[in-house]
matplotlib code that plots the C-alpha trace (Angstrom):
import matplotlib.pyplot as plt

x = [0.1, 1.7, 4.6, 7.1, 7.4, 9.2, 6.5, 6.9, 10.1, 7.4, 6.6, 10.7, 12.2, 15.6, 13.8, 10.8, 12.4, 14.6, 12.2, 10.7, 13.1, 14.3, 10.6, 10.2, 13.7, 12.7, 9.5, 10.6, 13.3, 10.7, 8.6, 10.6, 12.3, 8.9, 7.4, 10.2, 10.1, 6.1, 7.2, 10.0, 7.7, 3.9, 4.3, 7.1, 10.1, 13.2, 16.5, 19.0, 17.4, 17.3, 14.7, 12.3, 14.2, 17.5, 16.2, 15.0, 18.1, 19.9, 18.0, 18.8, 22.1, 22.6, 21.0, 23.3, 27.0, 27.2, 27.1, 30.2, 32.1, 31.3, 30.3, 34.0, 33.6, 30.4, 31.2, 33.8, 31.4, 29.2, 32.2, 33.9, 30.7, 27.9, 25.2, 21.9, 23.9, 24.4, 20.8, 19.9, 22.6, 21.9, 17.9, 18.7, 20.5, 17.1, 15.4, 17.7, 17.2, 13.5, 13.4, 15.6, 13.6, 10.7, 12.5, 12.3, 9.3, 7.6, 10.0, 9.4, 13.4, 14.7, 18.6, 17.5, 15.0, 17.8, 20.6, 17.9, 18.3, 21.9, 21.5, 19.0, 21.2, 24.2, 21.2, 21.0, 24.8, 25.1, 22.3, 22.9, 25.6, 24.0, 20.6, 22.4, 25.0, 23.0, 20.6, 23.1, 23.7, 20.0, 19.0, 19.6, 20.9, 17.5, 16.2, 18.5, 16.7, 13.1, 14.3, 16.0, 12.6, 10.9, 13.5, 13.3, 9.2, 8.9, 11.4, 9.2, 6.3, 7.7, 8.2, 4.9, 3.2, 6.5, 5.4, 1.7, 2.0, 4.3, 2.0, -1.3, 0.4, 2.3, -1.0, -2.8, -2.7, -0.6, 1.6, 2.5, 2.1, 0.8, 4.0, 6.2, 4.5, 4.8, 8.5, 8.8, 6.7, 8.2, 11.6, 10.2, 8.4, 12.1, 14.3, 11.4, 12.1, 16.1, 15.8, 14.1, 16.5, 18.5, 22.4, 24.1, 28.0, 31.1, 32.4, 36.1, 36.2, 40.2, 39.3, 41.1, 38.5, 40.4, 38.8, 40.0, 39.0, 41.7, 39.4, 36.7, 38.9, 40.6, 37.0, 36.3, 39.3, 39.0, 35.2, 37.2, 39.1, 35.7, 34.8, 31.3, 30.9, 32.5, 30.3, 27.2, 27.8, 28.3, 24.9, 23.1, 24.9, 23.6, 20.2, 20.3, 21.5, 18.4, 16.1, 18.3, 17.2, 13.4, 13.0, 14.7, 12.9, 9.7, 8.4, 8.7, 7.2, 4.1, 3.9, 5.4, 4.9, 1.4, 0.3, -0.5, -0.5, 1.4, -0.9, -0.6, 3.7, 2.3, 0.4, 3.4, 6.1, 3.2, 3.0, 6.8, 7.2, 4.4, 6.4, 9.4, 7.6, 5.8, 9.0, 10.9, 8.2, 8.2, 11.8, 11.4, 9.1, 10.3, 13.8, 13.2, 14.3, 17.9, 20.1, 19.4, 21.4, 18.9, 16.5, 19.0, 19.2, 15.1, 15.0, 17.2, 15.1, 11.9, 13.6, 15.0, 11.4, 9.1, 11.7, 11.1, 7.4, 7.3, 9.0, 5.8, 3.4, 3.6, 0.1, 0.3, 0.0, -3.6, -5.2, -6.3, -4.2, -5.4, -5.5, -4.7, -8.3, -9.0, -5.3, -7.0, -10.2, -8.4, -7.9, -4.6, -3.1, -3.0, -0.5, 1.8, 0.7, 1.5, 5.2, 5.7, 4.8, 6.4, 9.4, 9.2, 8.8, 11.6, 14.0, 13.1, 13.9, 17.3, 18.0, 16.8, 19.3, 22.2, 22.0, 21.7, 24.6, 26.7, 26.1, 26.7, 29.8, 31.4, 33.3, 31.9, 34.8, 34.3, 30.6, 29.2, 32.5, 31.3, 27.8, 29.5, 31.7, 28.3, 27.1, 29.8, 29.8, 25.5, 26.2, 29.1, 26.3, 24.2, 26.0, 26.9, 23.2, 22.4, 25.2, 24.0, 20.8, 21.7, 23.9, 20.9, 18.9, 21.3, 21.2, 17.1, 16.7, 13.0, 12.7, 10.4, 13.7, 15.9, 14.1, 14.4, 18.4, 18.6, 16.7, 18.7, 21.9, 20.8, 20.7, 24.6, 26.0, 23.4, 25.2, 28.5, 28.0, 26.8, 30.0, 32.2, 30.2, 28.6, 27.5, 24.2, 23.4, 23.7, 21.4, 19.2, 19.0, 18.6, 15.5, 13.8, 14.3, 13.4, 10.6, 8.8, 9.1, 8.7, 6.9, 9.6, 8.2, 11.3, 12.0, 14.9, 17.4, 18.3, 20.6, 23.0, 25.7, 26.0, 30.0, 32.2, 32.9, 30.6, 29.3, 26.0, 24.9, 21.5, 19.8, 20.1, 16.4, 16.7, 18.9, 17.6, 18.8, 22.0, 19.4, 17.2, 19.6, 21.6, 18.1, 17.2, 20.4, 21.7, 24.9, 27.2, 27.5, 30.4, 28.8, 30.8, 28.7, 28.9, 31.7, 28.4, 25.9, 28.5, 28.8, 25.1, 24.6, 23.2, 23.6, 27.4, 27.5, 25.9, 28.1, 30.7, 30.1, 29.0, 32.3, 31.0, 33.6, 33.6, 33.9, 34.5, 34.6, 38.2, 37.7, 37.0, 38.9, 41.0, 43.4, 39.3, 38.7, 41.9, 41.6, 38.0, 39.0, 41.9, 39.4, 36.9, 39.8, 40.8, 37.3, 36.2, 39.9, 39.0, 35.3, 33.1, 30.2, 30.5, 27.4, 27.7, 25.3, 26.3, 24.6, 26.9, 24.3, 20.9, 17.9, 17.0, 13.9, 12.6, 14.9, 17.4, 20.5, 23.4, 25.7, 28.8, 32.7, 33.2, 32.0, 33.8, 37.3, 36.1, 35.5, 38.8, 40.4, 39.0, 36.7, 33.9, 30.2, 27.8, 24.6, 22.0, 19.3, 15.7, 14.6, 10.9, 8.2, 10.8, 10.3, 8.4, 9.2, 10.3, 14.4, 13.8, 14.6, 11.0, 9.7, 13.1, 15.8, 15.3, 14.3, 12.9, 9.3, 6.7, 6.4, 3.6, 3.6, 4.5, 5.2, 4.7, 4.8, 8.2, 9.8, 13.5, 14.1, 17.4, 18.2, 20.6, 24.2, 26.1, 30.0, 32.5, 33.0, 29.7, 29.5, 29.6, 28.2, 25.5, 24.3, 23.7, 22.2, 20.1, 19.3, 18.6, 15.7, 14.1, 14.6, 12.7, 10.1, 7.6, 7.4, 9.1]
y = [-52.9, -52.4, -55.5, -53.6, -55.3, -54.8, -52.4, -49.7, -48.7, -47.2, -44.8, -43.4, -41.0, -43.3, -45.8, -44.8, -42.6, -45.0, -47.9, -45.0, -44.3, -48.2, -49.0, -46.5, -46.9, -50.8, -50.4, -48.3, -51.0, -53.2, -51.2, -50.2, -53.6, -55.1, -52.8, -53.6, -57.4, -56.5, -55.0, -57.3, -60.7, -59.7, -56.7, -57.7, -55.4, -55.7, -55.5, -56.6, -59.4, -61.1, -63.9, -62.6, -65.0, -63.9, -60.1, -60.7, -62.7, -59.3, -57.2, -59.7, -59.1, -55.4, -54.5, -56.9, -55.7, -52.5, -54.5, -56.3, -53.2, -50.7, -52.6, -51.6, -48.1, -47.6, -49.5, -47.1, -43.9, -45.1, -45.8, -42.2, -39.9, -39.5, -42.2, -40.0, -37.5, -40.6, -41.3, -38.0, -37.9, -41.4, -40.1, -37.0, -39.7, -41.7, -38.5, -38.4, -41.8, -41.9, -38.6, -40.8, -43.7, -41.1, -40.7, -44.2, -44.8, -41.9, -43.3, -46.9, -47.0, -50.6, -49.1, -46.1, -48.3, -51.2, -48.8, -47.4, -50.8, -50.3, -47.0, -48.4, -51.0, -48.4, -46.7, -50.1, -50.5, -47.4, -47.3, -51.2, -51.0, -47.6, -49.7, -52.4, -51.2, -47.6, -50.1, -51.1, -47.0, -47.0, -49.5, -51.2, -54.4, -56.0, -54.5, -55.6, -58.5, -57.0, -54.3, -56.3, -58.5, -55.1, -53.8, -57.4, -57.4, -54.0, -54.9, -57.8, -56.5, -53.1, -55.9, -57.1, -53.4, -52.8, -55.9, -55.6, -51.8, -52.2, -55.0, -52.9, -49.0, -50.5, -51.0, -48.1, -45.6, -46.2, -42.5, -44.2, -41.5, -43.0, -45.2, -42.1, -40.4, -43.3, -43.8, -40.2, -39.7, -42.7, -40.9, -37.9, -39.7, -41.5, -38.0, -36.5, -39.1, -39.5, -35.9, -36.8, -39.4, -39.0, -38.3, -41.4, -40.2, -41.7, -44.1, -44.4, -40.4, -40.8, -43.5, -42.6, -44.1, -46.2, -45.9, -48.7, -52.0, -53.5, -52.8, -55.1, -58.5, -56.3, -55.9, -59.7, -60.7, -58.5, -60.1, -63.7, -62.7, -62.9, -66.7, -66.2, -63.2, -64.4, -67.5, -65.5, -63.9, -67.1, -68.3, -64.8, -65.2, -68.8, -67.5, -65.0, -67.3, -69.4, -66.4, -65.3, -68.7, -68.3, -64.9, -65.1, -68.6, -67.4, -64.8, -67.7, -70.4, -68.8, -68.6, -71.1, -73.9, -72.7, -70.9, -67.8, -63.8, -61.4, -61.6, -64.9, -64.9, -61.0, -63.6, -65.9, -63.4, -61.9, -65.3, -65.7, -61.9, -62.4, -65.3, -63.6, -60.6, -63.4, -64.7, -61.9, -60.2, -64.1, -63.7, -61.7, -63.5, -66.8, -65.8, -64.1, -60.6, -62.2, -63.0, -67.1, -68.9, -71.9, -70.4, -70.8, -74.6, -74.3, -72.4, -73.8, -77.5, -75.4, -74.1, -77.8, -79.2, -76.8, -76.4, -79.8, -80.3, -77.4, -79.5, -82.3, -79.7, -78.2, -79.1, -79.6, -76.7, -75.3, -75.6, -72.3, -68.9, -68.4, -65.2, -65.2, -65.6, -68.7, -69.5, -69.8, -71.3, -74.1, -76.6, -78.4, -75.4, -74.6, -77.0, -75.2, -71.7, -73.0, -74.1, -70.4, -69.2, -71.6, -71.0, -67.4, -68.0, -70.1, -67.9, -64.9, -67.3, -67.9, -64.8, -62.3, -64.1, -64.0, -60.2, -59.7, -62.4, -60.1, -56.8, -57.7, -59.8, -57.2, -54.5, -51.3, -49.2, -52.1, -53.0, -50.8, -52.3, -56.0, -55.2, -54.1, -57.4, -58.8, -57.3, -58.0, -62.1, -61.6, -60.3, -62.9, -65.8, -64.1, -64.4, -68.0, -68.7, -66.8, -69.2, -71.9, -71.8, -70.5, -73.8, -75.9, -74.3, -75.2, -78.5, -77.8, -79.1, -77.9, -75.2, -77.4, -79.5, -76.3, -75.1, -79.0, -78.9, -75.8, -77.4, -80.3, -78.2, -76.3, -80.0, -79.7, -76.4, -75.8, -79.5, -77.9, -74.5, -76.1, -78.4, -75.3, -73.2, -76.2, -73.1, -72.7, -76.4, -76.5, -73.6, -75.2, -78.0, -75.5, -73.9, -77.2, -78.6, -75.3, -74.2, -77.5, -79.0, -75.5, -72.2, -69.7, -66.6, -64.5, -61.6, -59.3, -60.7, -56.7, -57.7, -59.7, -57.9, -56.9, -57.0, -57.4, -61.0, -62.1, -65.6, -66.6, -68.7, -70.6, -73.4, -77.4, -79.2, -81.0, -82.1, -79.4, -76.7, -75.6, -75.9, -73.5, -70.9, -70.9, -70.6, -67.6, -65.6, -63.4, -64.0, -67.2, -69.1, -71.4, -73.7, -75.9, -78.9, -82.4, -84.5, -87.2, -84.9, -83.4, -87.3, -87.5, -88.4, -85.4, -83.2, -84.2, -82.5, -79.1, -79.3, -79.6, -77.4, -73.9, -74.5, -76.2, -77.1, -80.6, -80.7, -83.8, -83.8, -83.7, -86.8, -88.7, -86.8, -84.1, -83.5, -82.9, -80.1, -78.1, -78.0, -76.4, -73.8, -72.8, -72.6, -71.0, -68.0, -68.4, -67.4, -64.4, -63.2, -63.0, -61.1, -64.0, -65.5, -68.3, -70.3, -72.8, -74.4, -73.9, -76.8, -79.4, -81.2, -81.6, -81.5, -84.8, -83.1, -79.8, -77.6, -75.9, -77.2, -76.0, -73.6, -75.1, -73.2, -73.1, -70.1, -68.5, -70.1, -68.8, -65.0, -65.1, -66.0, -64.4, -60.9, -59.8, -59.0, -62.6, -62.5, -64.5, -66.2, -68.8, -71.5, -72.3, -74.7, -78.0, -79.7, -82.7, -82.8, -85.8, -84.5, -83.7, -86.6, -86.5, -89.8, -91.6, -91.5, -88.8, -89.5, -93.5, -92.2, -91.3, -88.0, -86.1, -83.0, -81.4, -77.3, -76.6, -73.2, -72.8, -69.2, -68.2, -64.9, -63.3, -60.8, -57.7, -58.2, -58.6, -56.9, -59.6, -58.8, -59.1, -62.4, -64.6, -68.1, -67.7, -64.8, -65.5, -68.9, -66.4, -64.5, -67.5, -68.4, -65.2, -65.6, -68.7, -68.2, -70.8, -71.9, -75.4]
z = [49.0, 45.7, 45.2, 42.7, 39.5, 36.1, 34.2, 37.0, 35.2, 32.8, 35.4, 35.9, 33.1, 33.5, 31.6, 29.6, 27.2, 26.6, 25.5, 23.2, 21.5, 21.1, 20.3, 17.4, 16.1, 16.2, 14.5, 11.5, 11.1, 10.3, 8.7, 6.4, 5.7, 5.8, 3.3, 0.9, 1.2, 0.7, -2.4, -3.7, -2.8, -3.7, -6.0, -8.4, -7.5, -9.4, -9.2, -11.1, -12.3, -9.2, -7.9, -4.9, -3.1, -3.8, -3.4, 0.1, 1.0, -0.4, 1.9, 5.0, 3.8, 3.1, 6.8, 8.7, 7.1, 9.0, 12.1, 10.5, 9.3, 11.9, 15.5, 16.8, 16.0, 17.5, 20.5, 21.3, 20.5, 23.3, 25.4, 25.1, 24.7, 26.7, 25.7, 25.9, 23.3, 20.7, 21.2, 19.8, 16.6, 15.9, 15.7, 14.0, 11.2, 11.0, 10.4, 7.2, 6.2, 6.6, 3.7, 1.4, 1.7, 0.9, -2.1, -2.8, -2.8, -4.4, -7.1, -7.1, -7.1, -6.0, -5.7, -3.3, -0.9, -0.8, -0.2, 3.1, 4.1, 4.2, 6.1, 8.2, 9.4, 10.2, 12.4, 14.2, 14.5, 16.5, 18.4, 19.4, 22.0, 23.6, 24.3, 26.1, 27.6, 28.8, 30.7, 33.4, 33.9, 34.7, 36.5, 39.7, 39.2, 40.8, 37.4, 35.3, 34.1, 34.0, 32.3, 30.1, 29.2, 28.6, 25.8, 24.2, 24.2, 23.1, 20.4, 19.5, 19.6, 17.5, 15.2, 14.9, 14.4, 11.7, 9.6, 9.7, 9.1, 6.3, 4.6, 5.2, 3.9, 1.1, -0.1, 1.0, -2.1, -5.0, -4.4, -1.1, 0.5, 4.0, 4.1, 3.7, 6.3, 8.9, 8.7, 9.4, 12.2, 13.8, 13.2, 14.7, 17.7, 18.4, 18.3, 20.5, 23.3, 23.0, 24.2, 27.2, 28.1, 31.3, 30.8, 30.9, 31.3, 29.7, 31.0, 29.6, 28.5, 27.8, 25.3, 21.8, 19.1, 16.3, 13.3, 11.4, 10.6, 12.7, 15.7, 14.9, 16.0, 18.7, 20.9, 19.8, 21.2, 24.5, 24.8, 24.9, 28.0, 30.0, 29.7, 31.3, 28.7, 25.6, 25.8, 26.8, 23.2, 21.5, 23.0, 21.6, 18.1, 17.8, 18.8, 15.7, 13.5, 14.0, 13.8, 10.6, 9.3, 10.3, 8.9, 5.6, 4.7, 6.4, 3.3, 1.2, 3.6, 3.7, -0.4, -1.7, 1.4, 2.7, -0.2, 1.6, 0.6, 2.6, 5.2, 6.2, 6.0, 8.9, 10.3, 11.4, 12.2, 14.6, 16.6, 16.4, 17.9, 20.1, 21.8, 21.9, 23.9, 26.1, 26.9, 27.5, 30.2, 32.0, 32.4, 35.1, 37.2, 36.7, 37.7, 40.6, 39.4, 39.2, 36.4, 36.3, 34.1, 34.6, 32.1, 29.1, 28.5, 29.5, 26.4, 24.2, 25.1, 23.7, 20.6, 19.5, 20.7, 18.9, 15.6, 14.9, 15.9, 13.1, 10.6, 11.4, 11.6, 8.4, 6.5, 2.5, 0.4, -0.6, -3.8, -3.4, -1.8, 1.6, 3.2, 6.9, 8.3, 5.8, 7.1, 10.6, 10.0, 9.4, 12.3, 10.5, 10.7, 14.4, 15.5, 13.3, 14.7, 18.0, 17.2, 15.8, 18.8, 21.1, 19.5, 20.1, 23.5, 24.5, 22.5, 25.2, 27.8, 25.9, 25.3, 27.9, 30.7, 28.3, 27.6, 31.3, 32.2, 29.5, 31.0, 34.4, 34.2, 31.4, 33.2, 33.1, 31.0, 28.5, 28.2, 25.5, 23.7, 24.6, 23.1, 20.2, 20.1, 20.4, 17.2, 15.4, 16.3, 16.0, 12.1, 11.2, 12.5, 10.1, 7.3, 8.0, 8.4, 4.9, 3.6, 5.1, 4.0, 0.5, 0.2, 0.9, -1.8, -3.9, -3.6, -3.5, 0.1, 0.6, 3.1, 5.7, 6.0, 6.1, 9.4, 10.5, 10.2, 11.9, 15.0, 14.5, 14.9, 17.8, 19.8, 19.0, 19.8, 22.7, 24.4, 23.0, 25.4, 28.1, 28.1, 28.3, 30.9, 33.1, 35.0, 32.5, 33.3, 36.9, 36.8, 35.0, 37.5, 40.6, 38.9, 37.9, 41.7, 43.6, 40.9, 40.5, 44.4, 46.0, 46.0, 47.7, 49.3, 49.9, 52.1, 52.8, 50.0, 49.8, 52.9, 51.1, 49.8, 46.4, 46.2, 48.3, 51.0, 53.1, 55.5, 54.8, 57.7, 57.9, 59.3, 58.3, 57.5, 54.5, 51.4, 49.8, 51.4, 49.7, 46.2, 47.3, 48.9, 45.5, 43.5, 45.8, 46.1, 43.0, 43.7, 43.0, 46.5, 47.8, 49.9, 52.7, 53.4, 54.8, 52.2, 51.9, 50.6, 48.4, 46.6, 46.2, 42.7, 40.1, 43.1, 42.8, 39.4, 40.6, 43.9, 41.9, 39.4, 42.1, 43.4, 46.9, 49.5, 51.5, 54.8, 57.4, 61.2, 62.8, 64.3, 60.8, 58.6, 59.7, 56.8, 54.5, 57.6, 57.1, 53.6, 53.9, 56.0, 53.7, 50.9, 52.9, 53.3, 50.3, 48.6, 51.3, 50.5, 46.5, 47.7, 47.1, 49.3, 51.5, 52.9, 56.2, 58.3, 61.2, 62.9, 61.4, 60.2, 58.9, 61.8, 63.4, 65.9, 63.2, 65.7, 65.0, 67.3, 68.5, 66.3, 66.3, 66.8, 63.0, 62.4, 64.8, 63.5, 60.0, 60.9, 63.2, 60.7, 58.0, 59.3, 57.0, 57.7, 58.5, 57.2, 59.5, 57.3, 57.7, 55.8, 57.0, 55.9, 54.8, 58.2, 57.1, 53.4, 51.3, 51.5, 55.5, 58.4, 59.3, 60.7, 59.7, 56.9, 54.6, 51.0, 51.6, 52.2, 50.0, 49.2, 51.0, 48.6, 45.9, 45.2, 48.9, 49.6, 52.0, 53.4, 53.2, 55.6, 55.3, 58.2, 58.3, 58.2, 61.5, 61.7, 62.3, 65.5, 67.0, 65.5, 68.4, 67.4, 70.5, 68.6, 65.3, 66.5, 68.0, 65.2, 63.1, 65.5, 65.3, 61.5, 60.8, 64.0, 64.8, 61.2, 61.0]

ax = plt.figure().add_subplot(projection="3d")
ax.plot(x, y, z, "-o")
ax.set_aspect("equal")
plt.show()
């Protein structure tokens, strides 16, 4: 039997056109940038006057301002007008652009190809916001974050075809003719498919689009108003102004550093987009088709690792210009190949989550607005980074120990996020414990709720247990649970941190009781989910024992839908009371495969605690 995954969105029309037209637009991007760098860096372009250096940095440059100048605008385009209709002008636009930079090129004209790079980057600016914010109009929010992975590997990996295409045409007959021809097909190709793409209807049609400037700070400042958003876009802007630092430095890393032709500097940015595709596909399956938040710091640990094994890893430079097989045959330079793509891959498992967390949590009247927010913070880190490095240039700081800084520095703000939103942290924590102790096979999470309040309900085997529901379920849980495992050190922290409510027997501390029932209300009142077990404690015998009245005091009080769920397979483990007190034995395994059954939804007022007791026995079966 077929087990759904991410890729068969390739198979619906609600997504394939889509990734088309992205994938094309994507790849003449690169192309066309790469071509010109090709030009400016191996061929002698001029303009101006200006150093290769100082040309590319230009380019960087002149494709990232639009973002700056006209993110606001275009964020409200895609808000008031249908999205699939924006795909088709902004196509018909490239269309345009590609004949100019035909122009160009027939010409050998620096002015007219750097101004395409301008015009390019307007494309981009437009068609930015539409991508990410069309997706959630799409998809179901199970495939959210595969579909998410997919649009960030097919970006990556357009990259890789635009850079070695644009190094291998540029070169291909001196008329440059083939390279004219490519950017317009690709045009072409990308119109043909935004046609195809599904209408994707406004979403704030009343909207009154400002035109002016003043509009860029305005949808920055509405962004802030969401914390979980505002800081998912910090987190993506830092992300670019790393990869604005690898990719203006790497040209001249590969020449100057390495001494390498253009095909070695193709070469690298392969690896590096490779990972970044890798990374993004992964997403999916190591998050459980959920938005996980624990695979942010994961990645951000792998970019700080691997940026400054890079740093170590850089060889001397050859007596002799290697091309990008003599590059390979080389043994001292694998290591360095390795951190490239490394690096790659933990940025998709940075950045992937982060797009997903942002168009989730951003309301829907305002999201193509956030993505455009996001643009506009993603170009200003940009231009700090070209600063940045341009500053340590100046003081000739060698570009080995440029990329080193920037490592460094990503140490600091990723410790600085994760101080603000300890949500990405606790995450993390959750996905280590449940990912490296367990394998989870899950069945019928489609019962839980996607909005609205609800009681999960489940039973008690080990310490774990809370861990591995809040791994499992998509949405945020607040969990009551025993005041004692709530002070267990590290778990403490993420306790603490989801929210969790303490609870203590009437008879020890009655005054800790009432409050837990007033913030049990409290939350189903405000639509969130509530977890209990309703055993009252954790399983001396492997059985599940008697549910106690709590749960009945809770839906009296408070009536919403209970959903009855099974955790099977931790009878036994290290964290269970198996043979005596839990966790002072040895541990017996490690990644044991364990079950987690959630049944359908019972109305509150067939939720008698006989009932679901029984219901959670069917659940978890024979299985201990």
């Amino acid at each position: 039997m077929h087990q759904s995954n991410q890729f068969d969105l390739f198979k619906t029309r609600r997504f394939l056109p889509l990734f088309i037209t992205q994938f094309f637009g994507a790849f003449n991007d690169n192309l066309l940038k790469n071509a010109i760098v090709v030009l400016i860096n191996f061929h002698g372009m001029q303009l101006l006057g200006l150093k290769p250096e100082l040309m590319i940095q230009l380019a960087a440059g002149l494709f990232i301002l639009p973002f700056f100048l006209f993110s606001a605008t275009s964020g409200q385009i895609c808000e008031k007008y249908d999205k699939a209709r924006v795909a088709r002008f902004v196509k018909v636009l490239e269309i345009a652009i590609m004949l100019i930079a035909g122009i160009g090129f027939w010409l050998n004209n620096g002015l007219i190809l750097m101004s395409t790079i301008f015009l390019m980057g307007i494309h981009s600016t437009l068609f930015g916001p539409l991508k990410f914010s069309v997706l959630p109009q799409y998809l179901q929010p199970r495939e959210l974050v595969g579909g998410n992975g997919l649009i960030e590997m097919g970006t990556f990996v357009s990259i890789i075809l635009g850079q070695v295409a644009g190094t291998l045409l540029i070169d291909a007959d001196s008329t440059r003719t083939a390279i004219m021809a490519a950017l317009l097909l690709c045009a072409v190709i990308g119109y043909l498919s935004s046609r195809k793409m599904p209408p994707a209807p406004s979403t704030v049609p009343e909207l009154k689009i400002d035109w002016s400037f003043s509009q860029t700070w305005a949808i920055v400042g509405q962004a802030k108003q969401s914390r979980p958003v505002w800081l998912s876009l910090l987190g993506i802007s830092w992300f670019w102004f790393l990869g604005a630092v690898y990719l203006s430095k790497l040209p001249t890393y590969a020449s100057e550093v390495l001494h390498g032709d253009a095909t070695v500097y193709t070469l690298l940015m392969t690896l590096f987009s490779l990972g970044v595709g890798l990374g993004s596909m992964l997403c999916e399956r190591l998050s459980g088709r959920k938005v996980e938040l624990g695979l942010v710091p994961f990645g951000s640990i792998g970019l700080c690792l691997f940026g400054i094994d890079l740093f170590f890893a850089t060889p001397a430079p050859s007596a002799v210009e290697l091309t990008w097989l003599t590059f390979l045959h080389s043994p001292a330079n694998w290591r360095l190949m390795a951190d490239f793509a490394l690096i790659g891959t933990f940025g998709g498992f940075y950045i992937v989550p982060l797009y997903a967390l942002m168009q989730s949590r951003a309301a829907p009247g305002f999201r193509s607005r956030a993505i455009a927010a996001n643009n506009i913070m993603n170009s200003l880190f940009m231009v700090v980074s070209a600063i940045f490095a341009g500053a340590l240039a100046a003081f000739h700081v060698s570009i080995p120990h440029v990329l080193l800084v920037a490592a460094l520095l990503n140490i600091v703000v990723a410790g600085y996020i994760y101080t603000l939103l300890p949500e990405f942290l606790m995450r993390f924590l959750v996905w280590i414990a449940t990912h490296t102790l367990y394998r989870i096979k899950t069945e019928g999470l489609e019962n839980i709720p996607e909005e609205g309040p609800c009681v999960l309900i489940c039973n008690h085997v080990s310490f774990m247990d809370a861990l591995i529901l809040a791994g499992a379920v998509r949405r945020p849980i607040r969990f009551v649970m025993d005041h004692r495992i709530f002070k267990i050190p590290v778990l403490s922290f993420i306790f603490r941190t989801a929210k969790a409510i303490p609870i203590a027997p009437a008879k020890e501390n009655p005054e800790l009781k009432t409050q837990a029932f007033d913030r049990v209300a409290a939350y189903l009142e405000a639509g969130e989910v509530v977890c209990i077990f309703p055993e009252g404690g954790i399983t001396r015998d492997g059985e599940i024992q008697r549910f106690r009245p709590g749960i009945e005091d809770i839906i009296r009080r408070t009536p919403v839908p209970v959903v009855p769920m099974a955790l099977q397979g931790l009878w036994g483990s290290f964290f269970s009371r198996k043979d005596g007190a839990a966790m002072m034995k040895m541990p017996r395994r490690v990644w044991s495969k364990i079950g987690f059954r959630v049944g359908k939804p019972v109305p509150a007022e067939a939720a008698g605690r006989e009932y679901l007791e029984d219901e959670v026995k069917a659940l978890r079966g024979a299985w201990q």
